[in-house]
RODO-2510 file (C-alpha; in nm, 4 decimals, decimal comma):
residues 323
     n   res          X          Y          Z
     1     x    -6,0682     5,0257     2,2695
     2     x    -5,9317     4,7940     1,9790
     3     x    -6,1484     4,7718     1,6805
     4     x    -6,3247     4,4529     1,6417
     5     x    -6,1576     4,2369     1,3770
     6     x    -6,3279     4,2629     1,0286
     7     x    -6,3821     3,8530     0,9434
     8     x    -6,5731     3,9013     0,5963
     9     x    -6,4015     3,8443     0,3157
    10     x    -6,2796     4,1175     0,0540
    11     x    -6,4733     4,1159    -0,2591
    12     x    -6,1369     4,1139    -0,4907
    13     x    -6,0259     3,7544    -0,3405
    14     x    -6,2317     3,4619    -0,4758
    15     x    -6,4342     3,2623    -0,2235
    16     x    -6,3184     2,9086    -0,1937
    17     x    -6,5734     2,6250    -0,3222
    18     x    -6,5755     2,3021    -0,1969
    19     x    -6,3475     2,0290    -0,3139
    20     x    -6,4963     1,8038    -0,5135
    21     x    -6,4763     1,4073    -0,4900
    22     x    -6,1598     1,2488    -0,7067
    23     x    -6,2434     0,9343    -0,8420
    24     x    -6,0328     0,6675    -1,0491
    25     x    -6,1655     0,6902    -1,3582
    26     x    -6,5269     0,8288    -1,2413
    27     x    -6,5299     0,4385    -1,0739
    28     x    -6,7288     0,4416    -0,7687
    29     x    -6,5216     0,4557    -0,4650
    30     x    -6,5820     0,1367    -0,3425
    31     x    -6,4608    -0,0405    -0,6074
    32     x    -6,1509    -0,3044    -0,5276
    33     x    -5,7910    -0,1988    -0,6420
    34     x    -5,6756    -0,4498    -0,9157
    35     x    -5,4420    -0,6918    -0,8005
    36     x    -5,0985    -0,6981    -0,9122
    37     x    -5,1232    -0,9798    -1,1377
    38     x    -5,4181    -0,7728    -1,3285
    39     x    -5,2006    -0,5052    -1,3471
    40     x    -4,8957    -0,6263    -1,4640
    41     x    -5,0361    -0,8860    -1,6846
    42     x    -4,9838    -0,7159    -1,9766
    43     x    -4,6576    -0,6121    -1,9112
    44     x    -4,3500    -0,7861    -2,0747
    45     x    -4,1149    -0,9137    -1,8135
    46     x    -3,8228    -0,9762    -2,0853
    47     x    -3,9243    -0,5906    -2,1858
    48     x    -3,7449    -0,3432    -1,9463
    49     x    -3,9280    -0,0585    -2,1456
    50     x    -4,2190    -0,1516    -1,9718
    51     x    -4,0795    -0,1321    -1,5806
    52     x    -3,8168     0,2110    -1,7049
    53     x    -3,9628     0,4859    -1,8965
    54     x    -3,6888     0,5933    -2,1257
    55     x    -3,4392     0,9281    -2,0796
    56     x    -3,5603     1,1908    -2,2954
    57     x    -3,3684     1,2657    -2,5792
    58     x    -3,3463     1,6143    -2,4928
    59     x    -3,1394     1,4885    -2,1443
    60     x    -2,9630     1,3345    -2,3527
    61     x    -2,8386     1,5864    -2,5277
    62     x    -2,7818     1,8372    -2,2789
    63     x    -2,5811     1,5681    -2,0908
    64     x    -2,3671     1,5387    -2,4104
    65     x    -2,3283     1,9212    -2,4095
    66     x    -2,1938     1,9449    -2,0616
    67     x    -1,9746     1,7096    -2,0799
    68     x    -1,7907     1,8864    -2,4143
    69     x    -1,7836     2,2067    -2,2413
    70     x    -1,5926     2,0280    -1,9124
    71     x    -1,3397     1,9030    -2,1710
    72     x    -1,4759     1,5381    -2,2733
    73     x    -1,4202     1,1932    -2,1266
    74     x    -1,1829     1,1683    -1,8705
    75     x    -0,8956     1,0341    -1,9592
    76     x    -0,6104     0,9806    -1,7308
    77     x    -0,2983     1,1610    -1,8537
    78     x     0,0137     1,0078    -1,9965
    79     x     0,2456     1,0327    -1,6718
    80     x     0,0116     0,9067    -1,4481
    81     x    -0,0700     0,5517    -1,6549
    82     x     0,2189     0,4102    -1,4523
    83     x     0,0741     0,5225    -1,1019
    84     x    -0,0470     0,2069    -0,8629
    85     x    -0,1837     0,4405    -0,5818
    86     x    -0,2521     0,7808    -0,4870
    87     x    -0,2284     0,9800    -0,1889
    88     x    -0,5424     1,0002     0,0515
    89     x    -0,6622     1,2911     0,2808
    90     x    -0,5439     1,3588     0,6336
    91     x    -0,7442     1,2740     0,8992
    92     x    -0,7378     1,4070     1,3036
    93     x    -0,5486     1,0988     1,3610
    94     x    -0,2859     1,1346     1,0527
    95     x     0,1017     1,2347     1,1770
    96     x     0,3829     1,3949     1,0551
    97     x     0,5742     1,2340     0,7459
    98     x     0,3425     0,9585     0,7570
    99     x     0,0485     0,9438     0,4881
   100     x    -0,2218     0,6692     0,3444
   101     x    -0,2236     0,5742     0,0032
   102     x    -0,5055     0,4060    -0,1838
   103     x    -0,4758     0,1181    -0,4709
   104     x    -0,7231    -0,0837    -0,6925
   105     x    -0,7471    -0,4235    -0,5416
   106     x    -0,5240    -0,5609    -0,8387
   107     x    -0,2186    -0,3712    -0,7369
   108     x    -0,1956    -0,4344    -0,3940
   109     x     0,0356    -0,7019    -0,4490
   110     x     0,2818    -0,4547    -0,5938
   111     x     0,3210    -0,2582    -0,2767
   112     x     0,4622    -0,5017     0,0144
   113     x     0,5938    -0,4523     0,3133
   114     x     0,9146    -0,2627     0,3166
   115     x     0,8624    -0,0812    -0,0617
   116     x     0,9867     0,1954    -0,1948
   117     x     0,7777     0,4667    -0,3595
   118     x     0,7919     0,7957    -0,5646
   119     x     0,5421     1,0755    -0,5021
   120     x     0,4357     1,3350    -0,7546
   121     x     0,2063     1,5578    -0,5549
   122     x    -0,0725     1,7001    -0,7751
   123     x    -0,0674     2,1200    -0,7474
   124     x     0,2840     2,1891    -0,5991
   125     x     0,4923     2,0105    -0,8446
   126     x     0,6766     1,8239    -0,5917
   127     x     0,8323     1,4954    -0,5502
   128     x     0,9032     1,2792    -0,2437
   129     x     1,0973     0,9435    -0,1477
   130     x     0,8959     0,6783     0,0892
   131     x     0,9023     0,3476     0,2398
   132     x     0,5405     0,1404     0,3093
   133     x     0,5276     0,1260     0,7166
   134     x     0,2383    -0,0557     0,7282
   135     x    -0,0124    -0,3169     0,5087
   136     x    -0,0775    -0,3496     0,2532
   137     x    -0,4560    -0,3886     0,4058
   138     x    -0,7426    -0,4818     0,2071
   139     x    -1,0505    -0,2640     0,2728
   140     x    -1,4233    -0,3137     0,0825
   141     x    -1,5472    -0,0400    -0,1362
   142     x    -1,8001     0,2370     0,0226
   143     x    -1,8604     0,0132     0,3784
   144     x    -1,6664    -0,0671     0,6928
   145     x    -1,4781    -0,3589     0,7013
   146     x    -1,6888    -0,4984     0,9967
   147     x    -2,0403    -0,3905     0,8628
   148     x    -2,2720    -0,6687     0,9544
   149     x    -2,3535    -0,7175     0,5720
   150     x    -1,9356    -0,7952     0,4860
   151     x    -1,9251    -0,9858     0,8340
   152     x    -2,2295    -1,2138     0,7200
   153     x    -2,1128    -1,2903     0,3648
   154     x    -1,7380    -1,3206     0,4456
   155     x    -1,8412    -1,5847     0,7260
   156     x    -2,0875    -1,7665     0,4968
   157     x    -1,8634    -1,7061     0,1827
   158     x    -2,1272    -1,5921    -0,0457
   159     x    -1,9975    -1,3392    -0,2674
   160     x    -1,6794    -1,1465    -0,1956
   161     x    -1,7536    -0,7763    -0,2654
   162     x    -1,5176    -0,4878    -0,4742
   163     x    -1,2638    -0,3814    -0,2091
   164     x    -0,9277    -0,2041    -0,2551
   165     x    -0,6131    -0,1573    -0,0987
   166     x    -0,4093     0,0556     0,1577
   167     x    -0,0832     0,0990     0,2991
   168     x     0,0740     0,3638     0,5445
   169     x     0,3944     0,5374     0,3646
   170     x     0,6563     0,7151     0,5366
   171     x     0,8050     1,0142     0,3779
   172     x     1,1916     0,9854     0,3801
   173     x     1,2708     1,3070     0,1638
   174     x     1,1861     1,5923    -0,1460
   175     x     1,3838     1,5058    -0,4191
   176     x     1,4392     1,8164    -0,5758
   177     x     1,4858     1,8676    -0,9548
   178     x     1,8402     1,8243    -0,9901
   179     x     1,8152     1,4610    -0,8320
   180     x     1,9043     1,5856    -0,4681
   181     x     1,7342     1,5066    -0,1147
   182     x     1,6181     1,7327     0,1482
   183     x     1,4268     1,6452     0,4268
   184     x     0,9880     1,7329     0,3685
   185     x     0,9046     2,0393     0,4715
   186     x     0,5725     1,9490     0,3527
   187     x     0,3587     1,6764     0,3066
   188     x     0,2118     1,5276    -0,0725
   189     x    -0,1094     1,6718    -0,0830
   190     x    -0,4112     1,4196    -0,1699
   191     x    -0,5182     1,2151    -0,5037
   192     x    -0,1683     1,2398    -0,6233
   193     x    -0,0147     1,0016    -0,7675
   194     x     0,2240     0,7197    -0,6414
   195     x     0,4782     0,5210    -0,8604
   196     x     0,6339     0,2202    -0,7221
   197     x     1,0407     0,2497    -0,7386
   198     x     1,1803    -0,0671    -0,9231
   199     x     1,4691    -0,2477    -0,7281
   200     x     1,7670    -0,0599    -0,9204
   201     x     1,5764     0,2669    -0,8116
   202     x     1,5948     0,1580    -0,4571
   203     x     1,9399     0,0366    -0,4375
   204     x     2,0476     0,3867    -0,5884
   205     x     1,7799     0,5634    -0,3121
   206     x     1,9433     0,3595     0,0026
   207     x     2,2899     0,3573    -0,1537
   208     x     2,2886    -0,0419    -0,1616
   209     x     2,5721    -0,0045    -0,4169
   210     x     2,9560    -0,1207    -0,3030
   211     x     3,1574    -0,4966    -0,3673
   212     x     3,1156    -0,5698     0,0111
   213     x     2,7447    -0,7961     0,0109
   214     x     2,5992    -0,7958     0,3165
   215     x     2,2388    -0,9849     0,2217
   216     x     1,9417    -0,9449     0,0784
   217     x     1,6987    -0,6461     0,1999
   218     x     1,4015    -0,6996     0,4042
   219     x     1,0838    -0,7125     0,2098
   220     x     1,2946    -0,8014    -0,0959
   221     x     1,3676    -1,0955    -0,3122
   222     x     1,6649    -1,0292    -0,4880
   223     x     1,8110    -0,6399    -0,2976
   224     x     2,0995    -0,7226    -0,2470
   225     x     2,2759    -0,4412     0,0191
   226     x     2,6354    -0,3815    -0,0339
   227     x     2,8825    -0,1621     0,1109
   228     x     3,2395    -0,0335    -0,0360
   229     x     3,5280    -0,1548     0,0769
   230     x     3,6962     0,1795     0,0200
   231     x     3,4399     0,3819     0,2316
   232     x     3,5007     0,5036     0,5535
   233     x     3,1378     0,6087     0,6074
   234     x     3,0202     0,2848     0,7775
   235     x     3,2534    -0,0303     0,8315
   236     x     3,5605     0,2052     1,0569
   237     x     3,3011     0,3404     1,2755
   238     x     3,1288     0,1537     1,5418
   239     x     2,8651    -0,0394     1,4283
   240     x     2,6433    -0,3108     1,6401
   241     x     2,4645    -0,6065     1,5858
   242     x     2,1692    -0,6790     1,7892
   243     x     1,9135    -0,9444     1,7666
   244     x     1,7797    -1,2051     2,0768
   245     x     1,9481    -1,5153     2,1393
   246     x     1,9262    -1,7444     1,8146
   247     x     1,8233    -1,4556     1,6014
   248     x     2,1539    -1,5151     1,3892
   249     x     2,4290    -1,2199     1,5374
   250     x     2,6795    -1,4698     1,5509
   251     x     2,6013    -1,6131     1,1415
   252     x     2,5800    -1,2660     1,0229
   253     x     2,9191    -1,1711     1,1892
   254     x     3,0797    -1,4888     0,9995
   255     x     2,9409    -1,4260     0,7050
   256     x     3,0468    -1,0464     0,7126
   257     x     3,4218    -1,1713     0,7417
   258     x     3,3702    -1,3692     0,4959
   259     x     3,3038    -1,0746     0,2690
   260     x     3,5398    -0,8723     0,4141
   261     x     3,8112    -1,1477     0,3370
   262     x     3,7129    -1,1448    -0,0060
   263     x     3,7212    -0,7836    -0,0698
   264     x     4,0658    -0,7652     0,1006
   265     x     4,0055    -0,5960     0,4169
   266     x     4,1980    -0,6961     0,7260
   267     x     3,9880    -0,8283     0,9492
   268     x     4,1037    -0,9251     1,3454
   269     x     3,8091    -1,1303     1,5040
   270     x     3,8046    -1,1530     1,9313
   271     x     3,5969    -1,4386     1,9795
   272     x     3,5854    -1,4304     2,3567
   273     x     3,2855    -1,6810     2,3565
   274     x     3,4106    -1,9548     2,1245
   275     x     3,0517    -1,9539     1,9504
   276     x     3,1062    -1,8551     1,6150
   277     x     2,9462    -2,0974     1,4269
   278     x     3,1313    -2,3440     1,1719
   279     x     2,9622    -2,4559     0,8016
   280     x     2,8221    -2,7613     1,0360
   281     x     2,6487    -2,4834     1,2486
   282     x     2,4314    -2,3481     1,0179
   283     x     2,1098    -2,3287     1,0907
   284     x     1,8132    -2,4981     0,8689
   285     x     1,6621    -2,1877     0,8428
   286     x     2,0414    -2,0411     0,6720
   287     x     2,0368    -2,3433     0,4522
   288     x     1,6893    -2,3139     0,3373
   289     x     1,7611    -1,9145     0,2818
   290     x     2,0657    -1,9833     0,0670
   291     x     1,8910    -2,2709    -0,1298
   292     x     1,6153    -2,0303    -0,2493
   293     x     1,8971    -1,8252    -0,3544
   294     x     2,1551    -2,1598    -0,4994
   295     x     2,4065    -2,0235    -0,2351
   296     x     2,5772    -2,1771     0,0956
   297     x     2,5507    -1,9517     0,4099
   298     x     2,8588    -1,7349     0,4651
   299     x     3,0273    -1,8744     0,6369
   300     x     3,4410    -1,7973     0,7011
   301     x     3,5826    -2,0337     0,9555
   302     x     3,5309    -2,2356     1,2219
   303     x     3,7120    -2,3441     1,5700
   304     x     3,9379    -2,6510     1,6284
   305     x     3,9241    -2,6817     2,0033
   306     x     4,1118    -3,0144     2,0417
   307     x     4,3529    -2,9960     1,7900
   308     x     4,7036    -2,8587     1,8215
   309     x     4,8019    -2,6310     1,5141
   310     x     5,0894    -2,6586     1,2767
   311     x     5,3652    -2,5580     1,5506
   312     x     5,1755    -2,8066     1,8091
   313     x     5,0324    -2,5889     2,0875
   314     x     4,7234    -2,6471     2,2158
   315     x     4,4473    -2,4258     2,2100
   316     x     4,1589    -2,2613     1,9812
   317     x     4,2945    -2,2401     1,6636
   318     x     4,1467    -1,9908     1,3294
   319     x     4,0853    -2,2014     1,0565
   320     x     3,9272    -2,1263     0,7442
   321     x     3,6937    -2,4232     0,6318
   322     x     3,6462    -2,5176     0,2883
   323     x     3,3320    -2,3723     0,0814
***
């Protein structure tokens, strides 16, 4: 048989007493709270010292210790004072060559649509070419852009809160240290910084450079892309021009003779159509381009359907209008 539990208590433990009653200041317990207003009335509303007990000095100082042993104040270093952006983290969604970069709300307008950047990932030491794919988006600091909160007080415009910037950046290629490209093997790895390219820096990245001007770059105001006249890597080969109906295929082709005319390139032009467009065919939208830029659309001829030419037979003749 098991032995009956022993219950008593050993002699070497001390026998709990009874609690005794806790009273506020040995009031009786029936006594009424004071009300807030007795309680705070001699309190100093202009005083924060009475709401917030100060930080002990001794936090204080072992704050101030801490932070000399991790090196100081943070201060950003020199080659990163030009940085607008850095790199963010990858997500389950994020894809090859394609990464998100981050900006303070007040450079957002320096990264458009269509911009070039340089990337100096942080810990590998290297360097990569890319073009913004996508935004720039504005996002709100620490909450979703449709939180109820930023939905109410965007729809009632009471305050606008801190927010900051983001764009989607395609990596083109490494640039390695001798100034050549290679296509990414890797990707930029996060908080490192990003350096917008300036628009000499991105004609020399896409090789805008040549006396052949073709326009102005999307996403630009003033890249101008050019081509040389002496290259064979683009103009002999086949090249196409595609756009819907209206888009301006027929404009760009006149204006491309044009330039080639000017840079002294033969030029033979089989206008099975008859729509090439004359300087009266320009569009508004050409005109109101050009103006913006004090030029005239370029345009290189035209068509004289009912005229006969200088040897009088009849027919479409080539004529070259005057600018």
């Amino acid at each position: 048989m098991k032995p009956k539990p022993n219950n008593a208590i050993p002699a070497n433990l001390p026998v709990p007493q009874p609690a005794s009653k806790v009273t506020l200041d040995e009031a009786p317990l029936n006594q009424a709270a004071p009300s807030i207003d007795e309680a705070t009335s001699s309190l100093n509303p202009d005083n924060i010292a009475d709401f917030i007990s100060p930080i002990p000095v001794s936090a204080l100082e072992m704050l101030r210790k801490t932070g000399e042993e991790v090196g100081g104040a943070y201060e950003i270093p020199a080659d990163e004072l030009d940085a607008i952006g850095r790199t963010m983290f990858d997500s389950p969604q994020s894809q090859d060559n394609s990464i998100v970069v981050l900006m303070p709300s007040e450079y957002i307008s320096k990264l458009p649509s269509q911009a070039l950047v340089r990337i100096r990932s942080k810990g590998d030491n290297r360097t990569y070419a890319g073009i913004v794919t996508a935004g720039p988006f504005a996002e709100p600091d620490g909450l979703r852009a449709d939180a109820p909160i930023v939905v109410t007080t965007t729809v009632r415009g009471i305050f606008l809160p801190r927010f900051h910037g983001r764009v989607h950046v395609e990596v083109m290629h490494e640039i390695l240290a001798d100034g050549t490209t290679v296509p990414p093997r890797y990707r930029p790895l996060p908080n490192s910084p990003v350096y917008g390219m300036s628009e000499a820096e991105t004609a020399a990245t896409l090789k805008l450079t040549g006396d052949v001007r073709l326009g102005v770059a999307i996403g630009h105001d003033n890249l101008e892309v050019n081509l040389s006249a002496q290259s064979k890597a683009v103009l002999p080969r086949h090249t196409a021009i595609l756009g819907t109906t209206g888009g301006g295929k027929s404009t760009t082709v006149s204006g491309m003779i044009k330039r080639f005319q000017e840079a002294g390139l033969a030029t033979i032009l089989f206008d099975t159509e008859g729509d090439q467009p004359n300087d009266a065919g320009c569009t508004e939208r050409s005109w109101a381009a050009c103006r913006r830029r004090e030029e005239r659309p370029g345009v290189a001829f035209g068509w004289a359907r009912d005229n006969r030419d200088r040897n009088g037979r009849k027919g479409n003749s080539l004529i070259r209008p005057a600018l």
